[in-house]
C-alpha positions as CSV (number, residue, x, y, z in Angstrom):
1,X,2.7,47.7,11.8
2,X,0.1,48.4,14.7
3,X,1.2,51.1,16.7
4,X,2.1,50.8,20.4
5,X,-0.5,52.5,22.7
6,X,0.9,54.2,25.6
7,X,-2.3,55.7,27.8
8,X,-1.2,58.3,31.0
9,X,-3.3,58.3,34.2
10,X,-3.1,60.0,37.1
11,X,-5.8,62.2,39.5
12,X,-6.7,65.5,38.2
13,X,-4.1,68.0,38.0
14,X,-1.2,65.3,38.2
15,X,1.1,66.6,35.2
16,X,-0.3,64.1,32.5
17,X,-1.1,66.6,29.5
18,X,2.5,68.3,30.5
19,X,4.5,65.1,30.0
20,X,2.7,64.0,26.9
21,X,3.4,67.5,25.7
22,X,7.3,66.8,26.7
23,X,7.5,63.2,25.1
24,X,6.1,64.9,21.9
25,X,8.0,67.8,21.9
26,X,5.0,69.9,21.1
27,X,1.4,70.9,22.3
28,X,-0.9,68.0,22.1
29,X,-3.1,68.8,25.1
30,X,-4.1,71.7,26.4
31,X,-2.8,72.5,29.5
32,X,-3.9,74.9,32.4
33,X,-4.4,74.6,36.4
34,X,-8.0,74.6,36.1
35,X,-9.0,71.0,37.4
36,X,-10.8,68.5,34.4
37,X,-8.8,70.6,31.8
38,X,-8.8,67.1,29.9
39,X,-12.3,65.8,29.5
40,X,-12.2,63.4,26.8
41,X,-9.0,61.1,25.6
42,X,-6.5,63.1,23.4
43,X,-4.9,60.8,21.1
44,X,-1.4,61.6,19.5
45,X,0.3,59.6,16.9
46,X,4.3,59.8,17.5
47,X,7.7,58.0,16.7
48,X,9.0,57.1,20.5
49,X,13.0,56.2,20.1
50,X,13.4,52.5,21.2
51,X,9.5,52.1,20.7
52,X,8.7,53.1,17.3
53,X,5.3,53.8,16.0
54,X,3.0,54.8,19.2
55,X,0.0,56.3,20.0
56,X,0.0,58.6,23.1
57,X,-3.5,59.1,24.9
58,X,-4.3,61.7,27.5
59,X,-7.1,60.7,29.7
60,X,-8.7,62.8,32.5
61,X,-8.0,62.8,36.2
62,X,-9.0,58.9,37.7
63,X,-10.8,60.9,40.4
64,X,-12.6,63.6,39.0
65,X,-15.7,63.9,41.0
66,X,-17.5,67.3,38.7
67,X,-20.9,66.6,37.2
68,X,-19.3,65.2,34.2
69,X,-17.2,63.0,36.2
70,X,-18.3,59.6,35.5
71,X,-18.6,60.0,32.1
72,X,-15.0,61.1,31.8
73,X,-14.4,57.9,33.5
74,X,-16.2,55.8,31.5
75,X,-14.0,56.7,28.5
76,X,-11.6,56.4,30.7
77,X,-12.5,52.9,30.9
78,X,-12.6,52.1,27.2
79,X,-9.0,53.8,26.8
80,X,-7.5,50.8,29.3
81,X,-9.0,48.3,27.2
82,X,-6.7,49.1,24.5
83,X,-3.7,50.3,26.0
84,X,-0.7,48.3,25.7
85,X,1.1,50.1,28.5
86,X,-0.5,52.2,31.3
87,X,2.1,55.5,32.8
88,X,0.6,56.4,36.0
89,X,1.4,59.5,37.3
90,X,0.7,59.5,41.3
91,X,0.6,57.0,44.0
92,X,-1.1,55.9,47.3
93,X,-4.8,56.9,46.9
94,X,-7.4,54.3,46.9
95,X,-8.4,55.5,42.8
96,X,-5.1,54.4,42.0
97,X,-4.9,51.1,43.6
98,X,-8.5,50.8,42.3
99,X,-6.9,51.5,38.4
100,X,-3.9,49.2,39.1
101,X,-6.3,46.6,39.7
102,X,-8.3,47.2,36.3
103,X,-5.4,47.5,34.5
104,X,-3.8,44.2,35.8
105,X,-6.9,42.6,35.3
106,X,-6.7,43.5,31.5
107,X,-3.2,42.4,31.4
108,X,-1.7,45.9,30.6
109,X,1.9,46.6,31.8
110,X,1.8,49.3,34.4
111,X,4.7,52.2,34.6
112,X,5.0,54.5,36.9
113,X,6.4,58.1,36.1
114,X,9.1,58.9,38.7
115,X,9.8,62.4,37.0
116,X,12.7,61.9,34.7
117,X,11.6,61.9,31.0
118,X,14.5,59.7,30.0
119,X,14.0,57.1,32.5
120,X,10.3,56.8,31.3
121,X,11.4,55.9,27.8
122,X,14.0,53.3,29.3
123,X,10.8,51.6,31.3
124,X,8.7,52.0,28.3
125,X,11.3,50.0,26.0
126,X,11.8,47.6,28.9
127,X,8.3,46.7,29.4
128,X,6.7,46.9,25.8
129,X,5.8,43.7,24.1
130,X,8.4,41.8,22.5
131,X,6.2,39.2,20.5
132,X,8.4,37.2,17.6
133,X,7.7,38.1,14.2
134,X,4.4,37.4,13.2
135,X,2.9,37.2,9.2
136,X,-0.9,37.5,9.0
137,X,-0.5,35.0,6.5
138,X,1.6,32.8,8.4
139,X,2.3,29.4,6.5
140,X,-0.2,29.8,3.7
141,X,2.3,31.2,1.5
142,X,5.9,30.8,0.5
143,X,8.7,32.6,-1.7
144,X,7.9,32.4,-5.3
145,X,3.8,31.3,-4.2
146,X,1.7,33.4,-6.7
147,X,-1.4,34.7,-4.9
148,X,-4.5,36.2,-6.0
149,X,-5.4,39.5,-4.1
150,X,-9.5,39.9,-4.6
151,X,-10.6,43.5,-3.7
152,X,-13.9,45.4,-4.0
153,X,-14.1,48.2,-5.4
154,X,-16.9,49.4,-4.1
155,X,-19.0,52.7,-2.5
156,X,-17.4,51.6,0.3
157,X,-13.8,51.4,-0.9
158,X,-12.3,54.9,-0.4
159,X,-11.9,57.4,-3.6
160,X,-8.0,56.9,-5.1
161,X,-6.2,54.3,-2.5
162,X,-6.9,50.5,-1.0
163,X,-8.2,49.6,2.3
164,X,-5.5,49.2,5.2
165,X,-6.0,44.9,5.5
166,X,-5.1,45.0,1.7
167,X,-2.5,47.2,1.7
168,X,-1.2,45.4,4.7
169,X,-1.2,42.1,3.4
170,X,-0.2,43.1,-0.2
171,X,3.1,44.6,1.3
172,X,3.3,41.5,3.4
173,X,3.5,39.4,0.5
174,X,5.8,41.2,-1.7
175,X,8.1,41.1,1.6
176,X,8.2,37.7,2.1
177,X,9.0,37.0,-1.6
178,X,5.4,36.3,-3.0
179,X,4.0,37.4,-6.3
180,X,1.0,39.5,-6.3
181,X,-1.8,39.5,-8.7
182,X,-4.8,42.1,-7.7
183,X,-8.1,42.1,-9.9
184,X,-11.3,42.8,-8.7
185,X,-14.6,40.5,-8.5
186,X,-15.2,41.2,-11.5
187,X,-12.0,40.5,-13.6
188,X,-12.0,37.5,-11.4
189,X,-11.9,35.2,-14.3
190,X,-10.0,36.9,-16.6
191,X,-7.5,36.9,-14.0
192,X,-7.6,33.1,-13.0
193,X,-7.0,32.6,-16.9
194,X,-3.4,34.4,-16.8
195,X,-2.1,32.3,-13.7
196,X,-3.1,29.5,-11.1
197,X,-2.3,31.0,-7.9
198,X,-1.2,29.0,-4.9
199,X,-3.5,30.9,-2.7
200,X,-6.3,33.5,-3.0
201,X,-7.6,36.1,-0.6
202,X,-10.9,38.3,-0.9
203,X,-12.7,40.3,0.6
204,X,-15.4,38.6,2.7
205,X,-18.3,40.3,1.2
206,X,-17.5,38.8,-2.0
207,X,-16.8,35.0,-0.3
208,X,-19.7,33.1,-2.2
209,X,-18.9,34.8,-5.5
210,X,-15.0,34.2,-5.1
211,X,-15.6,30.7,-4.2
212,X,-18.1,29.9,-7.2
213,X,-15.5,30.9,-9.6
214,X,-12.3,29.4,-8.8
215,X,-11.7,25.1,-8.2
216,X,-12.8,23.5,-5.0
217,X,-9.3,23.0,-4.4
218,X,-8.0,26.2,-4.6
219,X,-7.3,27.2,-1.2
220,X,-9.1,30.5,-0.3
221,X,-9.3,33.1,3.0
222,X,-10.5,36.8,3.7
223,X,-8.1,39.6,4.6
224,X,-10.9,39.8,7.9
225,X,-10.0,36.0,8.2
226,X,-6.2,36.6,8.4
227,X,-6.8,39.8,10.6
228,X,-8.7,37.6,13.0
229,X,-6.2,35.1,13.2
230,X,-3.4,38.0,14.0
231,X,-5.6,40.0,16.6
232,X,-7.9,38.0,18.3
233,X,-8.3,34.2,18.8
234,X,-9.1,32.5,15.9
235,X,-10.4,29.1,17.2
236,X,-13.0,31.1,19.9
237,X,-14.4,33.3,16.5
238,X,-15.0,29.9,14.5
239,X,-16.6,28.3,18.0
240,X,-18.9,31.5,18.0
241,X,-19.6,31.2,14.4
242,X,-22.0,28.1,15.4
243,X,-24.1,30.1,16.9
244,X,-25.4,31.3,14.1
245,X,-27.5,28.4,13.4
246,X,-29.5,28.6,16.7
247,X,-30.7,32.6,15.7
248,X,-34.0,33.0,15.4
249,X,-36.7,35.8,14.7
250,X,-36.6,36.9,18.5
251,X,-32.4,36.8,18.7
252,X,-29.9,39.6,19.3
253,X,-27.1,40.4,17.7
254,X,-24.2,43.0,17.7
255,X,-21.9,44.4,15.7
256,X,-19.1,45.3,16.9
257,X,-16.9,47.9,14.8
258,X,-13.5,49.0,16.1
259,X,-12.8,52.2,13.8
260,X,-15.9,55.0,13.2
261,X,-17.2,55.9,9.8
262,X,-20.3,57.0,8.0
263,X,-21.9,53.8,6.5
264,X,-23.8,53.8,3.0
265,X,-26.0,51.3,1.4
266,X,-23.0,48.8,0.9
267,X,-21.7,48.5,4.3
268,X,-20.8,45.3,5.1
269,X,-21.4,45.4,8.8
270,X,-24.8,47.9,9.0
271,X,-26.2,46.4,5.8
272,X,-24.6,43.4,4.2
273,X,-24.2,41.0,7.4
274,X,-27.5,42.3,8.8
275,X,-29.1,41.3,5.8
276,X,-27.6,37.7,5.5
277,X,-28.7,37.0,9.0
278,X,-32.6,38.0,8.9
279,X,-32.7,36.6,5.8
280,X,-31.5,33.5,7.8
281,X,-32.6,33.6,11.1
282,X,-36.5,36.3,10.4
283,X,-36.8,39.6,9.9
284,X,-37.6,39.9,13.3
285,X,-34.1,39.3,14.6
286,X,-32.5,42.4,16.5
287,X,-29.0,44.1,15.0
288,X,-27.0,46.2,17.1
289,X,-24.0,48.6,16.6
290,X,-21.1,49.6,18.9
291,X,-19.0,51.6,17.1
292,X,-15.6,52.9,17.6
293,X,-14.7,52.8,21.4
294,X,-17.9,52.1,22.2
295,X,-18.5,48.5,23.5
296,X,-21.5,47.7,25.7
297,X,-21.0,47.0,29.0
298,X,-23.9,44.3,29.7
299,X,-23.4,41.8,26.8
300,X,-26.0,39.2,28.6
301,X,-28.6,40.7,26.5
302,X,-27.4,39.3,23.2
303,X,-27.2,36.1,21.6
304,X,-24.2,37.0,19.6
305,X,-21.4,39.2,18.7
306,X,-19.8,39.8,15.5
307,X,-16.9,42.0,15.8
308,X,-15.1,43.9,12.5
309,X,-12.1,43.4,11.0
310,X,-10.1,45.3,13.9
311,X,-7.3,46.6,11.2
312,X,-7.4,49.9,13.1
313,X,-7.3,48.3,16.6
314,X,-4.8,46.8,18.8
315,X,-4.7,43.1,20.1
316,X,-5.2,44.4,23.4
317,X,-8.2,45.6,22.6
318,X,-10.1,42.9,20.1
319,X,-8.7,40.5,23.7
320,X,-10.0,42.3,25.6
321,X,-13.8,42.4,23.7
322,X,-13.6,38.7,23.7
323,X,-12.5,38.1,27.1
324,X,-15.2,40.2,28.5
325,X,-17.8,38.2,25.9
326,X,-16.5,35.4,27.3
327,X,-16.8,36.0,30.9
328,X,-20.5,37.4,29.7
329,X,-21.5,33.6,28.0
330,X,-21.8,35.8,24.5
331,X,-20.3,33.7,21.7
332,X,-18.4,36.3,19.3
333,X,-16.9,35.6,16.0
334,X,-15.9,38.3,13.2
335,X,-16.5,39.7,9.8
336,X,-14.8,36.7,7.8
337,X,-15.5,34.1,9.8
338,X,-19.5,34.8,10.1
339,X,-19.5,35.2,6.3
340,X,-17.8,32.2,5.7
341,X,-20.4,30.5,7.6
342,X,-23.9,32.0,6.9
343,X,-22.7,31.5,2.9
344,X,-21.6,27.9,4.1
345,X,-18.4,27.4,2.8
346,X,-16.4,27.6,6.6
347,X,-15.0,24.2,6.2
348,X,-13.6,25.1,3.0
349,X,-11.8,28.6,4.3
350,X,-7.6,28.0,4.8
351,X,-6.5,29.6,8.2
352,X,-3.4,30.9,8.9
């Protein structure tokens, strides 16, 4: 489950770090009457009752004008494009209207904080998003559908556990009344020769390899694909995935990764994809990384974006990343769906 993110505004000195500190019933920022106590966003994961699973971020003061000051507010910026729901403490000054109208803009529900701890968590309940019930694998499966989990196991997979997409989907299936059958690229086959499964899922590293082994009409996806189709807009990343074809040596490209980790020889979005597209479009072709919550803020510059899996970020944000690419004239895609295409078996991919 994606956890709500609640983000608290407010000028300097407003009471933000104190009423995060009273939601979570201990001390998750530090507080003190010095102004620009909070420089960077504190992060606090929390059980909220009537919200569940939420992620609490302290921000500093929307009008901090020290030397550091507009630094503070550029992470200030990348925290309101992944909030879900913006608490603003304050009202009246022009920074404020100002932030109303960013966060309007990026279509996050605005409270504000009218001192009463209890009334807050009413609004919040009221105003978080009540989407229906969605599966990542939506109507590819079925209870009593055997499926065919096909996971790495890799440099890159961590030491003694499985990567969130395939623990998410795995418990998805088993939910929904599925059986589960999880080998690895390499007992591929022997696996294929115990069942026939309705559907089978990879990861999208291993797309050609998976799709060599098993019939043409076997249907086939990517946990990234599935992840794509849940978070962002599926039909815009397979538009953007045709602009692959018109790289060439002088292009620019980024990748775009949502979570922050220290990359090895195997990573799929510093090394693998790289690789695949200079080996496509000339080594002279330009890679970029933004990683974590760092997203450039003039896109005009490159020729494509190719964003991660996003299984550690919100919907907000991977929309947000694509509207602003859009509004830029970028074409973006993702991890599964570039794959898919540069090893040229997109047509062939089943999308949830």
């Amino acid at each position: 489950m994606d956890r709500l993110h609640i983000a608290f505004f407010g000028p300097v000195n407003s009471g933000k770090s104190s009423l995060i500190n009273a939601l979570a019933g201990q001390e998750v920022s530090l507080v003190s009457p010095i102004p620009g106590t909070t420089t960077d966003p504190v992060r606090k994961a929390i059980e909220l009752p009537g919200l569940g699973p939420c992620v609490l971020i302290d921000t500093a003061g929307i009008d901090d004008e020290s030397i550091l000051g507009s630094e503070r507010k550029r992470l200030t910026q990348n925290v309101i494009d992944s909030a879900d729901i913006a608490v603003i403490l304050g009202s009246g000054s022009k920074a404020i209207s100002a932030l109303e109208e960013q966060l309007r803009a990026a279509s996050v529900s605005i409270v504000h904080y009218d001192g009463s701890v209890d009334s807050l968590l009413k609004r919040l309940a009221e105003v978080a998003p009540k989407e229906e019930e969605k599966f990542l694998t939506g109507s590819l499966v079925k209870p009593g559908d055997c499926v065919l989990l096909v996971m790495p196991q890799d440099s890159e997979a961590p030491k003694g556990r499985i990567i969130l997409p395939q623990v998410q989907v795995l418990r998805e299936l088993l939910d929904r009344g599925c059986n589960a059958l999880c080998c690895t690229p390499e007992s591929l086959r022997s696996a294929l020769q115990k069942t026939t499964p309705d559907l089978v899922i990879t990861d999208s590293q291993v797309f050609g390899k998976v799709n060599a082994a098993i019939p043409a009409d076997m249907p086939l996806t990517s946990f990234s694909v599935l992840l794509a189709a849940a978070k962002g807009d599926i039909g815009i990343f397979i538009e953007g995935a045709a602009a692959i074809e018109g790289l060439g040596p002088d292009s620019r490209v980024l990748i775009a990764e949502a979570c922050t980790h220290v990359p090895d020889n195997e990573d799929i979005g510093r090394v693998k994809i790289p690789a695949l597209l200079r080996k496509r479009a000339g080594d002279g072709l330009q890679v970029e990384i933004a990683a974590g919550i760092d997203f450039p803020e003039d896109l005009a510059p490159f020729d494509l974006i190719i964003h991660c899996g996003a299984c550690v970020a919100t919907k907000t944000l991977v929309r947000s990343r694509t509207r602003k690419a859009l509004l830029a004239g970028v074409p973006i895609t993702n991890y599964g769906i570039a794959l898919a295409k540069l090893q040229g078996i997109l047509d062939r991919i089943a999308i949830p």
